[in-house]
C-alpha positions as CSV (number, residue, x, y, z in Angstrom):
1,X,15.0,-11.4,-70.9
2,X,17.3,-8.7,-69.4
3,X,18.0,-5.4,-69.9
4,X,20.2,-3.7,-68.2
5,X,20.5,0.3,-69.0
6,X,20.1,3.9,-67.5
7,X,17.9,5.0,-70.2
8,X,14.7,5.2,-68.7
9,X,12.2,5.8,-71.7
10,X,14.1,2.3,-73.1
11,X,13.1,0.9,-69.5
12,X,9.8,1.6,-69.2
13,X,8.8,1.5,-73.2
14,X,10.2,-2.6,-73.0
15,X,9.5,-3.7,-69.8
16,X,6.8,-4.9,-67.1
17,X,8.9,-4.7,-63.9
18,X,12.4,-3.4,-63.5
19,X,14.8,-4.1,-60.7
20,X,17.1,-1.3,-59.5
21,X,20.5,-2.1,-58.3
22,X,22.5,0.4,-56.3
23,X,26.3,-0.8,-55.6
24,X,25.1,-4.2,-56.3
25,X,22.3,-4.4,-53.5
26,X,18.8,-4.2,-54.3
27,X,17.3,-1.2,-53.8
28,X,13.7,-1.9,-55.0
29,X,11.6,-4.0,-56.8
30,X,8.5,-2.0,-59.0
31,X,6.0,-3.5,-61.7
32,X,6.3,-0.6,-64.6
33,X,2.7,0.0,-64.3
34,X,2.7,0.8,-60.7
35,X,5.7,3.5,-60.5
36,X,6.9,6.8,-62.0
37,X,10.0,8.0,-63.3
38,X,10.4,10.0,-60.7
39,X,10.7,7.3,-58.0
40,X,12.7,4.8,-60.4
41,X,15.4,7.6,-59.9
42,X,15.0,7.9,-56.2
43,X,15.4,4.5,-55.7
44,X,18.5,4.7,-57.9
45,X,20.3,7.6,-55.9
46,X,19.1,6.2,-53.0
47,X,16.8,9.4,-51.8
């Protein structure tokens, strides 16, 4: 299945691995259990 949102309690409550796009590259690749909030968003601004 895939979701696609920017709601972040919706990601990580349904998911086991997300995949961030930024401009339609990939910008990282994370299993839900090995990340944080925090670094879901830096990978999404691209810091």
């Amino acid at each position: 299945m895939i979701f696609i949102s920017h709601n972040l309690q919706d990601i990580f409550a349904v998911s086991d691995r997300i995949i961030v796009l930024r401009r339609g590259v990939t910008a990282g690749t994370r299993r839900i259990a090995e990340t944080s909030h925090d670094e879901v968003v830096k990978l999404m601004i691209g810091g």
